[in-house]
N, C-alpha and C positions, 0 to 999 in steps of 0.2 A: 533289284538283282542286276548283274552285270549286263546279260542281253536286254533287260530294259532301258539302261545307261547307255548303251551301244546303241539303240536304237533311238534313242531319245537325238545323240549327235550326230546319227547318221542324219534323220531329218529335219536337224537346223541347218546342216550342211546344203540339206537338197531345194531346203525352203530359198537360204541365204541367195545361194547361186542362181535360183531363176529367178530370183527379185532381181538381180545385178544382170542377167542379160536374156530375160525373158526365157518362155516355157519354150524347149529344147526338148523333141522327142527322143527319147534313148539315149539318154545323157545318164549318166551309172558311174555309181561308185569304183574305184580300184583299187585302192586303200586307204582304209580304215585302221590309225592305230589307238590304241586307249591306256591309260594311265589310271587304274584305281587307285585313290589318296585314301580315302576313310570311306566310313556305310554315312551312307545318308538318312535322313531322320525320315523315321514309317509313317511320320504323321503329316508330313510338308508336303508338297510339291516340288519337283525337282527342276529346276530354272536352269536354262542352255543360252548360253552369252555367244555367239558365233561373231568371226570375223574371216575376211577372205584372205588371206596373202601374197596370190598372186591370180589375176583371171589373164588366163593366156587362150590361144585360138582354139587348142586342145585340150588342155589340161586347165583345170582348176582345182586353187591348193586353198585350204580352210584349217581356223582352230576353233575349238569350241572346249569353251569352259560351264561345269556343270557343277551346282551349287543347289542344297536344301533351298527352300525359301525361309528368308528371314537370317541365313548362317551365313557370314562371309568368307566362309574357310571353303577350297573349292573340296567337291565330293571327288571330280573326276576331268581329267584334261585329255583332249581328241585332236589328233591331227589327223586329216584327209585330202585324199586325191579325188576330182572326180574327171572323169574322160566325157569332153566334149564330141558325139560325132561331127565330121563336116558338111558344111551346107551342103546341100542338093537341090534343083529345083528341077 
């Protein structure tokens, strides 16, 4: 379903990002846009290819491509913002 596919990018996005600059309390999405291609197949697993695009102090920008497993035709493509808060100590 599409909220599954949404969800699936949101959290390569969230994974992606604190792999790239560590766990970040309150760090949240801002937008999220998605692209349905085709239905994905009921029997696979749904595979999320993520890359960042830009990590800035604020803002980081991310794609993420979403694929059956085992189909090389993408199911679904996501571009996202996430808002970094600023340090505080």
């Amino acid at each position: 379903s599409g909220p599954v596919l949404m969800s699936v990018a949101d959290v390569a996005l969230y994974v992606a990002i604190l792999g790239k600059i560590g766990i970040v309390p309150l760090a949240v999405t801002t937008s999220l846009n998605i692209n349905f291609l085709r239905k994905p197949s009921a029997t696979e697993r749904i595979i999320a290819e993520c890359s960042l695009i830009k990590v800035g102090r604020t803002l980081v920008v991310g794609e993420v491509s979403l694929y059956s497993e085992g189909v090389s035709d993408l199911v679904a493509h996501a571009v996202g913002t996430y808002s970094i808060p600023p340090y505080t100590s």
